[in-house]
C-alpha positions as a Markdown table, in Angstrom:
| # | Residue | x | y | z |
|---|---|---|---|---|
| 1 | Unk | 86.5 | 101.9 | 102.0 |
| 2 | Unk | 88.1 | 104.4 | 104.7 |
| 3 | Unk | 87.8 | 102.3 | 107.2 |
| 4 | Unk | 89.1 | 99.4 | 105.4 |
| 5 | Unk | 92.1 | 101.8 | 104.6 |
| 6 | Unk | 92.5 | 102.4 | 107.7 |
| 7 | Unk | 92.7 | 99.4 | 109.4 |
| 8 | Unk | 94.5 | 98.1 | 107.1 |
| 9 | Unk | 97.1 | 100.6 | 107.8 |
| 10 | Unk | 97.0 | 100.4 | 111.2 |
| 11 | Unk | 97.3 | 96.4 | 111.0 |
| 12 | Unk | 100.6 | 96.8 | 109.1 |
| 13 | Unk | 102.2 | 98.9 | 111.5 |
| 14 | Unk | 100.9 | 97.5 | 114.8 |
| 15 | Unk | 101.4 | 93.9 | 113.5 |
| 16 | Unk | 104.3 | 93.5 | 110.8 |
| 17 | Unk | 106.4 | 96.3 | 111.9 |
| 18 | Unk | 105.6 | 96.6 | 115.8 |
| 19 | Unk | 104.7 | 92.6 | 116.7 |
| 20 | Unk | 107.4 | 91.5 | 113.9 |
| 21 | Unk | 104.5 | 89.1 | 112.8 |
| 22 | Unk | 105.7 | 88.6 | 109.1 |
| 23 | Unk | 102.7 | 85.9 | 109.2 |
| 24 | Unk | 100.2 | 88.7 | 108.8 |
| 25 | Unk | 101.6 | 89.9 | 105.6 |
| 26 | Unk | 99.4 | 87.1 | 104.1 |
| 27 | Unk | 96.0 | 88.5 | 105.7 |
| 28 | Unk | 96.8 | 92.3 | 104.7 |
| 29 | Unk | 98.3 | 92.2 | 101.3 |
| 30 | Unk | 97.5 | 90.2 | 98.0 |
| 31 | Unk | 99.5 | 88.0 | 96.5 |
| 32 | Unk | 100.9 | 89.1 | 94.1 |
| 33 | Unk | 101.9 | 92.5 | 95.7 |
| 34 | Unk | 103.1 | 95.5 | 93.5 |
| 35 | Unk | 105.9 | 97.8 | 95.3 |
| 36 | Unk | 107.1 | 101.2 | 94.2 |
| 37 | Unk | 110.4 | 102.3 | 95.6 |
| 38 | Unk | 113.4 | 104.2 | 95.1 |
| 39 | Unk | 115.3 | 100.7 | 94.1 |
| 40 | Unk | 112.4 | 100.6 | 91.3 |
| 41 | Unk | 109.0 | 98.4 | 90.6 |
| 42 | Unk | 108.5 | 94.7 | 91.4 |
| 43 | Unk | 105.6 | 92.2 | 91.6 |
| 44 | Unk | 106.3 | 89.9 | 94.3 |
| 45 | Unk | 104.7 | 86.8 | 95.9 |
| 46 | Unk | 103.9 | 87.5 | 99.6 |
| 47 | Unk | 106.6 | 85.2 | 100.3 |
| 48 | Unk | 109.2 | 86.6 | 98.7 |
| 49 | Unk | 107.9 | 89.8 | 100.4 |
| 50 | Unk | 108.4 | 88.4 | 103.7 |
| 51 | Unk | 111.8 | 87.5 | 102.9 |
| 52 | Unk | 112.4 | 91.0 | 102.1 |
| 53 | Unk | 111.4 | 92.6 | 105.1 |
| 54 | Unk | 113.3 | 90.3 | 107.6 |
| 55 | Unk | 116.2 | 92.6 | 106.3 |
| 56 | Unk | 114.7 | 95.7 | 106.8 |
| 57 | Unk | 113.4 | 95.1 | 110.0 |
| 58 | Unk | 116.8 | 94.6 | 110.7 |
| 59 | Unk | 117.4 | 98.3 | 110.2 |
| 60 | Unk | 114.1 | 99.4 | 112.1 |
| 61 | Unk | 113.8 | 96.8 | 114.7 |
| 62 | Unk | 110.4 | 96.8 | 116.6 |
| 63 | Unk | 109.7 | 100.4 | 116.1 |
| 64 | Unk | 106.9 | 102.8 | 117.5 |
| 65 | Unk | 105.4 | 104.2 | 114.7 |
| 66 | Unk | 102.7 | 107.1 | 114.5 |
| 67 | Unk | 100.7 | 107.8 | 111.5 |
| 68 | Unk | 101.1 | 111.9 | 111.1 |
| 69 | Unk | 98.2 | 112.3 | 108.5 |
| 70 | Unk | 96.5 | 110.0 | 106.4 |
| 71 | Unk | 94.3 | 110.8 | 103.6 |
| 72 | Unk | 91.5 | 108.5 | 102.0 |
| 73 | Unk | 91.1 | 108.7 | 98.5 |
| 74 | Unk | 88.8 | 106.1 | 96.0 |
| 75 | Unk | 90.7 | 102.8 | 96.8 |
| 76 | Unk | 94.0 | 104.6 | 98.0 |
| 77 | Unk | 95.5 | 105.5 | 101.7 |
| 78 | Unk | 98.3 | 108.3 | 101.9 |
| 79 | Unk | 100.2 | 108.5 | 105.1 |
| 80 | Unk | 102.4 | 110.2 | 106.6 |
| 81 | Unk | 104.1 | 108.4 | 109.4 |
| 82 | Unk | 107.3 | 108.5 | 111.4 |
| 83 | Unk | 109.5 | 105.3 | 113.1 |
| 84 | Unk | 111.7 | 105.0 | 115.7 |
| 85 | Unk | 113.2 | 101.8 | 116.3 |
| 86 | Unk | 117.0 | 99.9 | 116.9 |
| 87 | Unk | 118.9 | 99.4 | 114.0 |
| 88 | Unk | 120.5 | 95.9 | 114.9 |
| 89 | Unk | 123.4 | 96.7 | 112.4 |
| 90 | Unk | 124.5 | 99.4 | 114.5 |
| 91 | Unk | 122.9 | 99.2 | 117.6 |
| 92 | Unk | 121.8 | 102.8 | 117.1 |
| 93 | Unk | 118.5 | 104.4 | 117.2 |
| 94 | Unk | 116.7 | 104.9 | 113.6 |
| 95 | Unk | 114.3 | 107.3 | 112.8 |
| 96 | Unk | 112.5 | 107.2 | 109.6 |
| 97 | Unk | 109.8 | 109.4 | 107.9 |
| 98 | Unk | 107.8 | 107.5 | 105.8 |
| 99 | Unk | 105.3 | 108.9 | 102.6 |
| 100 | Unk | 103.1 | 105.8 | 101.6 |
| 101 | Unk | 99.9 | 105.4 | 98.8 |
| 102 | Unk | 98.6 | 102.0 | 99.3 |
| 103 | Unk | 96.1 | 101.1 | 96.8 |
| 104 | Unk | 93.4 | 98.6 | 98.7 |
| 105 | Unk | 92.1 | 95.9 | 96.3 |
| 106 | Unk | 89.7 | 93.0 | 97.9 |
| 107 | Unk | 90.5 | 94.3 | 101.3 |
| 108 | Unk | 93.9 | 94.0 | 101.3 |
| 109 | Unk | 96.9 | 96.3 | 100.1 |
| 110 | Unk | 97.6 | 95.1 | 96.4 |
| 111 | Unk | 100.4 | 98.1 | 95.7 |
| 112 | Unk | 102.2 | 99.7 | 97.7 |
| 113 | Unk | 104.4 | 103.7 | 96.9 |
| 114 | Unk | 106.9 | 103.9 | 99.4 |
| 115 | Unk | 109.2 | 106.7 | 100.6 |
| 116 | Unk | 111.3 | 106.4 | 103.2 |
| 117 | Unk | 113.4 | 109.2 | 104.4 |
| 118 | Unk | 116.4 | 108.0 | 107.1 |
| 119 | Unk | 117.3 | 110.7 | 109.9 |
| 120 | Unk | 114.0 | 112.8 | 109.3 |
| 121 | Unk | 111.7 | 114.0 | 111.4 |
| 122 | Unk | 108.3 | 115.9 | 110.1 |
| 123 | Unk | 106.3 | 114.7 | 112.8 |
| 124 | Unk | 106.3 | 118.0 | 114.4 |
């Protein structure tokens, strides 16, 4: 399972968030997917997950990301990692700190808690 989690992780970053490949959503995450966040709970097709991403990628265009610390736990991943990409809004530099627990189900993410904390650095 670690290195499932692991991969998994790394996929997401390197491929959704760096590549902007929104197509490999459907080989890392389940359909449907469960995501925590500060808006609140949803279960969402992958599709509709896709959708939802093209707008924040608009915020954090293309970013470098590095995972800080990542912990393996039963069928969870928690990480640590910080962005840095274009905001296309502003045309500004973003930097977001993010804490994630993604629960792996069938090799794949099936849920997903997400924190994401704008203008922070704890990479250091």
């Amino acid at each position: 399972m670690d290195d499932v989690a692991r991969s998994l992780l790394r996929a997401w970053w390197d491929q959704v968030w760096h590549a902007g490949d929104l197509d490999a959503v459907d080989d890392l995450c389940t359909d449907p997917f469960v995501r925590h966040t500060s808006a609140g709970s949803e279960t969402i097709s992958r599709a509709t997950y896709k959708a939802k991403l093209v707008a924040s990628q608009r915020l954090l265009y293309r970013p470098t990301t590095t995972i800080d610390d990542e912990v393996v736990a039963g069928d969870r991943i928690w990480a640590r990692s910080t962005s840095e990409g274009l905001n296309l809004d502003t045309e500004r530099v973003t930097t977001i700190t993010w804490l994630t627990v993604h629960r792996v189900e069938d090799g794949r993410f099936a849920e997903a808690w997400i924190a994401a904390l704008t203008g922070v650095r704890w990479d250091h």
